[in-house]
Each structure stands twice: as structure tokens, then as C-alpha cells.
Biotite code that builds the C-alpha atoms (Angstrom):
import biotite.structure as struc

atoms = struc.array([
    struc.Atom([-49.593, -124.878, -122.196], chain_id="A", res_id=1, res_name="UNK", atom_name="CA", element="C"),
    struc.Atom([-52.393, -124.918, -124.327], chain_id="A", res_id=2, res_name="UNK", atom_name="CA", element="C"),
    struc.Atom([-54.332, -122.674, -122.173], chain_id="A", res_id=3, res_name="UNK", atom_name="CA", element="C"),
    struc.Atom([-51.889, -120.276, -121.733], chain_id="A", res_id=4, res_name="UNK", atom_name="CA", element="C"),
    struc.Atom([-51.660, -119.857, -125.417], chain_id="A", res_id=5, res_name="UNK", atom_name="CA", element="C"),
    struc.Atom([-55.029, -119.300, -126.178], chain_id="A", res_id=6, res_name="UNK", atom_name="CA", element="C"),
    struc.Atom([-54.527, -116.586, -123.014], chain_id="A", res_id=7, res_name="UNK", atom_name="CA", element="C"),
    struc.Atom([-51.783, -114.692, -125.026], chain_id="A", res_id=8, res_name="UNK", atom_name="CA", element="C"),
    struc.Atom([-53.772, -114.611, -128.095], chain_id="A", res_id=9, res_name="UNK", atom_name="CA", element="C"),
    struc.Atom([-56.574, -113.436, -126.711], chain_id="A", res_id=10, res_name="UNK", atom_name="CA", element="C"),
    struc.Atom([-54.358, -110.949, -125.152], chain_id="A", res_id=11, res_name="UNK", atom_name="CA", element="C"),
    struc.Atom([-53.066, -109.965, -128.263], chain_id="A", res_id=12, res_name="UNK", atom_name="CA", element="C"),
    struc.Atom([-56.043, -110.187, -129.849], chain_id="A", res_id=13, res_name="UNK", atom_name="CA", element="C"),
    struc.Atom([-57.433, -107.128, -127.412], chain_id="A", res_id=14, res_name="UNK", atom_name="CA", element="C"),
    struc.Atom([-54.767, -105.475, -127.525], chain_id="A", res_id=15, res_name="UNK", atom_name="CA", element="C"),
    struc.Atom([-54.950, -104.897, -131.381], chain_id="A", res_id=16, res_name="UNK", atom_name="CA", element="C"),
    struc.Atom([-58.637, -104.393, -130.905], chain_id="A", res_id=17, res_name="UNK", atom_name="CA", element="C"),
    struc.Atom([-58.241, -101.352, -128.283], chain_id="A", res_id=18, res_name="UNK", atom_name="CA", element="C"),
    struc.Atom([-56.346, -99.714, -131.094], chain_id="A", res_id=19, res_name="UNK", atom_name="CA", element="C"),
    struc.Atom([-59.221, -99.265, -133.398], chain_id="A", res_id=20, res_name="UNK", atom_name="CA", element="C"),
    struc.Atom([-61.222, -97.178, -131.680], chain_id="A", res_id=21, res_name="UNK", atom_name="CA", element="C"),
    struc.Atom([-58.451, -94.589, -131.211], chain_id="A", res_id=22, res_name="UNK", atom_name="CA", element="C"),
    struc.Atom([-57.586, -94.726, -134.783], chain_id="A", res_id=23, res_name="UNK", atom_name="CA", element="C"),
    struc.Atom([-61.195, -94.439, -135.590], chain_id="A", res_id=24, res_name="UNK", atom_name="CA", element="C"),
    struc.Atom([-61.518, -90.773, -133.757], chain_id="A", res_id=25, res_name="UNK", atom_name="CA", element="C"),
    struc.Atom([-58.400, -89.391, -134.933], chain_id="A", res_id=26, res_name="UNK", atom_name="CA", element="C"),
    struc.Atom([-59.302, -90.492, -138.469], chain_id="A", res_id=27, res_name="UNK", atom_name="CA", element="C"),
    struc.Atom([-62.762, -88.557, -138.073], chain_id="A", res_id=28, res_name="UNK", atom_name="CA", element="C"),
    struc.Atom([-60.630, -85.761, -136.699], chain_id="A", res_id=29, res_name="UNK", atom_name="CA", element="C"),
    struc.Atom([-58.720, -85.365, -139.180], chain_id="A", res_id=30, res_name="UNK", atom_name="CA", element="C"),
    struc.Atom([-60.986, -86.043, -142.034], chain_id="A", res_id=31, res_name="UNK", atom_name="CA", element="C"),
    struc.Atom([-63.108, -83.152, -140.643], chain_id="A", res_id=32, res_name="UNK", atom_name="CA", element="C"),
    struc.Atom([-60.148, -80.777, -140.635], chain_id="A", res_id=33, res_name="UNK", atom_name="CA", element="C"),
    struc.Atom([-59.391, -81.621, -143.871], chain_id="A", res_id=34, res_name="UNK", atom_name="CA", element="C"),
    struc.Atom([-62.799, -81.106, -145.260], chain_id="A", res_id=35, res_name="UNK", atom_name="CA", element="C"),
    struc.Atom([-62.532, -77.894, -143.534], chain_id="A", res_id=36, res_name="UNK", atom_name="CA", element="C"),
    struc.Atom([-59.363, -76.396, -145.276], chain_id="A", res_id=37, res_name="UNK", atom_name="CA", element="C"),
    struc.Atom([-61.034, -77.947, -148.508], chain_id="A", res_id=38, res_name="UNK", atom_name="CA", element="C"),
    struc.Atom([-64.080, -75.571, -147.960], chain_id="A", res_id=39, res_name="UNK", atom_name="CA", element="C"),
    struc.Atom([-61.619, -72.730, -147.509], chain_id="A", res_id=40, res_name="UNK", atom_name="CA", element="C"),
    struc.Atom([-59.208, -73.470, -150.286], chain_id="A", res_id=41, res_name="UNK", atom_name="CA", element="C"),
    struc.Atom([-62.794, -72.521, -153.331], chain_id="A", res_id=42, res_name="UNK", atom_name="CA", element="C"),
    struc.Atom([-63.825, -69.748, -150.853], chain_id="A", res_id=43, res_name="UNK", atom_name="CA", element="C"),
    struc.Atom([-63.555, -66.240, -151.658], chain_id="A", res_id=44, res_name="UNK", atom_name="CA", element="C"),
    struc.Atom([-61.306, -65.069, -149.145], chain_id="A", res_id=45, res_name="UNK", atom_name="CA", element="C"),
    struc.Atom([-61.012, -61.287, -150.288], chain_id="A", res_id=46, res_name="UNK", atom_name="CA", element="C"),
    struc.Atom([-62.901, -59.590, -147.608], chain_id="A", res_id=47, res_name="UNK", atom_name="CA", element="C"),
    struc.Atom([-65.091, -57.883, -150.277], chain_id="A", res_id=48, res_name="UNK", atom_name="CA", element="C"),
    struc.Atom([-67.380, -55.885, -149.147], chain_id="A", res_id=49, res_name="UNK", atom_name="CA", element="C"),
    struc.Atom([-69.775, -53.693, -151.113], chain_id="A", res_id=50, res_name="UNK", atom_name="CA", element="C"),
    struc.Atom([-70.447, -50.092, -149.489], chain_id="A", res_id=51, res_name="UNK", atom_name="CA", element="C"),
    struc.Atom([-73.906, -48.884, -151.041], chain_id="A", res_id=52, res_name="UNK", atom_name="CA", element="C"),
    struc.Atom([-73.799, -44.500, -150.581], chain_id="A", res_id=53, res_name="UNK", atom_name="CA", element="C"),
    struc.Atom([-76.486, -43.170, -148.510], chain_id="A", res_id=54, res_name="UNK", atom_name="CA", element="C"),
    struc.Atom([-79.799, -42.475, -149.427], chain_id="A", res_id=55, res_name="UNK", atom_name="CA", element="C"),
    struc.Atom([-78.822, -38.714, -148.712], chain_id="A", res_id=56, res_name="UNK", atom_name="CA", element="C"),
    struc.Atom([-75.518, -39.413, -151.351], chain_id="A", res_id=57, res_name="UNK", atom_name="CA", element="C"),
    struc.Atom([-77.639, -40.667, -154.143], chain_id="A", res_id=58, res_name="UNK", atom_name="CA", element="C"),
    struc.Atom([-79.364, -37.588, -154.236], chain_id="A", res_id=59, res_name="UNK", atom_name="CA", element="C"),
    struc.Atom([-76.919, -35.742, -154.299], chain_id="A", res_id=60, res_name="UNK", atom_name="CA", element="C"),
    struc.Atom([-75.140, -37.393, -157.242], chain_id="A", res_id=61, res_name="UNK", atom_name="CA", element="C"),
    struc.Atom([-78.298, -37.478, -158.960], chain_id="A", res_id=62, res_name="UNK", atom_name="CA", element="C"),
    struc.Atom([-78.776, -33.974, -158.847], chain_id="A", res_id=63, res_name="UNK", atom_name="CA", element="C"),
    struc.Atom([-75.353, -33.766, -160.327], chain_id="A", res_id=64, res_name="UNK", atom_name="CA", element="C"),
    struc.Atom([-76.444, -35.658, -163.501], chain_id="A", res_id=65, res_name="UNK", atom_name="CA", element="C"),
    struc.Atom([-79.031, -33.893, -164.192], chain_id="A", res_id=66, res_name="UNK", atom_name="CA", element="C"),
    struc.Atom([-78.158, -30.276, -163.719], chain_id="A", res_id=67, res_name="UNK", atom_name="CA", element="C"),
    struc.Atom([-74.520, -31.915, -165.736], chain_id="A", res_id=68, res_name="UNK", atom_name="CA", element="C"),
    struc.Atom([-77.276, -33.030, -168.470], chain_id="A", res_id=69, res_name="UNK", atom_name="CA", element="C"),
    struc.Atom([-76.316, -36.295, -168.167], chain_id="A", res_id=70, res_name="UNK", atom_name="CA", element="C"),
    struc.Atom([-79.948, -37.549, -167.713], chain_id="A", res_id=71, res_name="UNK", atom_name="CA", element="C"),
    struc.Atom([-82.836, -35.558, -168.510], chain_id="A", res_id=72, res_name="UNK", atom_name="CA", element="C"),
    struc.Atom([-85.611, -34.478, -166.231], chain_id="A", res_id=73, res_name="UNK", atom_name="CA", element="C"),
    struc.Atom([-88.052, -37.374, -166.290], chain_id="A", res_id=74, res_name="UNK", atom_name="CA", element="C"),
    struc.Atom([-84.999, -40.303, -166.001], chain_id="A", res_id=75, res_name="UNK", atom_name="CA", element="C"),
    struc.Atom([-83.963, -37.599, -162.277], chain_id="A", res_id=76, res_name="UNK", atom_name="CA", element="C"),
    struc.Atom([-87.425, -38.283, -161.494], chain_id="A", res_id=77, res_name="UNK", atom_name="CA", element="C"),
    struc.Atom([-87.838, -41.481, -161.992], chain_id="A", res_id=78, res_name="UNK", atom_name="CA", element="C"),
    struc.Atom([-84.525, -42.601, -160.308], chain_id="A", res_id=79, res_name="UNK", atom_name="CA", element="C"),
    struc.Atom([-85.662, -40.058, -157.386], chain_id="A", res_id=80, res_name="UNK", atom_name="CA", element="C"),
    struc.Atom([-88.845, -41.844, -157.203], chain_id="A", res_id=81, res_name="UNK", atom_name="CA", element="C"),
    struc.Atom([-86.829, -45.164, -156.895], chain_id="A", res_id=82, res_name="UNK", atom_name="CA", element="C"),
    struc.Atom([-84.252, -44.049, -154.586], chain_id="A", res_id=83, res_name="UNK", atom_name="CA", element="C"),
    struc.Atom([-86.779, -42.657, -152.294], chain_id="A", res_id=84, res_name="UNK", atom_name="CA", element="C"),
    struc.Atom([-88.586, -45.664, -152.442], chain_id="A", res_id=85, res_name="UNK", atom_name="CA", element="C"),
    struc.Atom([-85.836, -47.850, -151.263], chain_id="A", res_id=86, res_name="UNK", atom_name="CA", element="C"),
])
């Protein structure tokens, strides 16, 4: 009898061994989908997106300012310059 007690525990024993790994994965599963929503909970999730006018546009409205007299002739040159340069 003794023997085939030791049998069952060890039976037993295995069987709430084999568990562990399984347990193990889904754990790391799920703690990596978790971590994952966590990342997205702080993130920015507006879809901004910032549209910079063509070089062409710029021009145009800086022309604008100047013959407006919003900026005199040496600021439209030197943000023509820049522009340009970009």
C-alpha cells in the first residue's frame, strides 16, 4: 500500500506541476496586454497632425504682409531669404 501511495502523490504532485507552466504563459500574456493598453491609456490619441503650407503658399502670404504693411521691407526679405532657404 505504501507504494501505491507514494504513486498517487507523485501523481498528484505532477499533475499540479503541469499547471504552472500554463499559468506562467497566460500570465505573460496577459501582463503584456495590459502593459499595452497602459501605453495607450497616456498616449495622445488625437490624430494631430500639423499641415506646414507650401513653400509656394508662404510666399504668397508673405507678400500679403508686406504690401498690407504688416512687416516692412527688410523683415519680407529676410523671411524670403529663410523660406527659400528651407
Amino acid at each position: 500500500m505504501c507504494d501505491l501511495d507514494n504513486i498517487r502523490e507523485d501523481n498528484a504532485m505532477k499533475q499540479k506541476l503541469s499547471k504552472w507552466p500554463l499559468l506562467l504563459a497566460t500570465a505573460s500574456v496577459m501582463g503584456c496586454l495590459l502593459s499595452g493598453c497602459a501605453w495607450q491609456l497616456g498616449a495622445d490619441t488625437t490624430g494631430t497632425t500639423i499641415i506646414r503650407p507650401t513653400k509656394g503658399k508662404e510666399l504668397i502670404d508673405l507678400k500679403k504682409a508686406r504690401d498690407q504693411g504688416a512687416i516692412t521691407e527688410d523683415e519680407y526679405q529676410a523671411q524670403r531669404k529663410n523660406i527659400m532657404e528651407q
